[in-house]
C-alpha positions, 0 to 999 in steps of 0.5 A: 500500500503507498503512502499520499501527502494529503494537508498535514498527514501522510496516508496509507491507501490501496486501490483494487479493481477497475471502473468507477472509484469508490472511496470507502471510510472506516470506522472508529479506532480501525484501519482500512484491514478491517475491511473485509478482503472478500468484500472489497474483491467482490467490489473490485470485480466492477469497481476501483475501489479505494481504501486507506488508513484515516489518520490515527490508524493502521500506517497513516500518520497518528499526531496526537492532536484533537481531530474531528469529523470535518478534518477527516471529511477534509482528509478523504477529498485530499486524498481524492485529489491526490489520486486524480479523483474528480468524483466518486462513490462514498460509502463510509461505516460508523464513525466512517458514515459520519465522516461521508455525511460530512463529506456530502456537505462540504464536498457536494461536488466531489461524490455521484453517490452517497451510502451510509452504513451503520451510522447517527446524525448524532444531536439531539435526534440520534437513538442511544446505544444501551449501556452495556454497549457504551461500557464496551466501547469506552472501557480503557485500553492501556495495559489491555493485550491489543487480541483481548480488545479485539475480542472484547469488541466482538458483540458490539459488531456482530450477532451472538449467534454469528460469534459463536457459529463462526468464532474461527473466522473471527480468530483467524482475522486477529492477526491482520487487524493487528498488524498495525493496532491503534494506540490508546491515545488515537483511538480516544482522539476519534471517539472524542472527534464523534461527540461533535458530530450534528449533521441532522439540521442539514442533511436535508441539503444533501443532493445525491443519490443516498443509501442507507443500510445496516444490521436489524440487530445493531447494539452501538448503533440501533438501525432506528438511527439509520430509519432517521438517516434516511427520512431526514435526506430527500430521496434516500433508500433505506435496506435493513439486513435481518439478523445481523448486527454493527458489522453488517458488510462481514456478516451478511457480505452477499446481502449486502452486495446485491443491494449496494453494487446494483445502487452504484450502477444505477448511478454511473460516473460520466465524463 
């Protein structure tokens, strides 16, 4: 994966497949390993699908600075302008959907689509995970082994049942998402950076063609937040995935891509 300039950051990027670009946007605390390989070669089969690493993860620059939702909105379209991009499809995940809402407003010129998974508008509208699940995401991290945060992190994004039918699997991906971890004081930057997100009084400014999608199940981000999204932008489509939760695009790939690859066809990058 190559590194770009892009403002005040170096940032680690790849770029699979052929066609109209997507530009894809992880989650809080995640790097752009989290993405599920299958998914992003399934992607690749139609589309040139960009990922990278947002600051304060995996082998981008990590400045330990306050960051926020509009810097990495900012980031994301550097980077575009870094790889020529004019314009693209934006799918962006969690902490990523905030950061792609963000995008839409400050950069209405730059995306064909917009596709906002398991995501909140935030403020006063936004429907509040349970306090198990808050307890889970914000419980300290120094001195915890990086694989137990991992684990510890699992029933925030998927299913009991998909946990414990497909625990291997799970395994099995620790060492790639370890490979380059977040450090403590990074991940408490981006948390830090979503308590300032308030899109909900201007998302009915946003122009392009938006989905939104997200697990049923979801208990960090209930899908009523997502029911929200979707009823506040003019136009949008909503997809509910039945039985699966925060990590939809993993646990329900082949759902997931018969909804989202059809979406960004319809919408073709011209010119």
């Amino acid at each position: 994966m190559p590194k770009a300039r892009v403002r005040d950051v170096n940032l680690h990027y790849d770029v699979r497949g052929a066609g109209d670009p997507i530009v894809m946007i992880m989650g809080l605390g995640a790097s752009s390993a989290a993405w599920d390989p299958r998914l992003v070669e399934d992607l690749a089969r139609s589309f040139s699908v960009v990922t990278f690493d947002n600051r304060g993860t995996g082998q981008s620059d990590k400045p330990d600075i306050p960051y926020s939702l509009e810097m990495f909105a900012d980031d994301t379209a550097g980077l575009m302008d870094t790889l020529g991009l004019r314009r693209a499809h934006i799918f962006g995940v969690s902490m990523g959907g905030m950061i792609a809402q963000e995008f839409a407003l400050r950069h209405p010129g730059r995306l064909q689509t917009l596709t906002l998974g398991c995501t909140t508008a935030g403020g006063a509208h936004a429907v509040a995970p349970p306090p198990e699940s808050l307890a889970i995401l914000t419980a300290p991290r120094e001195g915890v082994p990086a694989d137990e945060i991992i684990r510890r992190g699992w029933p925030l994004g998927y299913t009991p049942e998909y946990i414990r039918d497909h625990r291997d699997e799970l395994e099995a991906a620790i060492p790639r998402l370890l490979e380059h971890p977040t450090p403590p004081y990074a991940f408490k930057r981006q948390l830090e950076a979503t308590y300032t997100l308030k899109t909900w009084d201007r998302l009915p400014q946003i122009k392009a063609p938006t989905l939104v999608i997200t697990g049923a199940r979801d208990v960090l981000i209930p899908s009523r937040n997502s029911e929200l999204l979707a009823q506040r932008i003019p136009g949008a489509r909503l997809h509910l995935i039945a039985n699966a939760g925060h990590a939809f695009m993993g646990q329900a790939r082949a759902e997931f891509v018969r909804v989202f690859v059809p979406f960004l066809k319809e919408h073709p990058i011209r010119g």
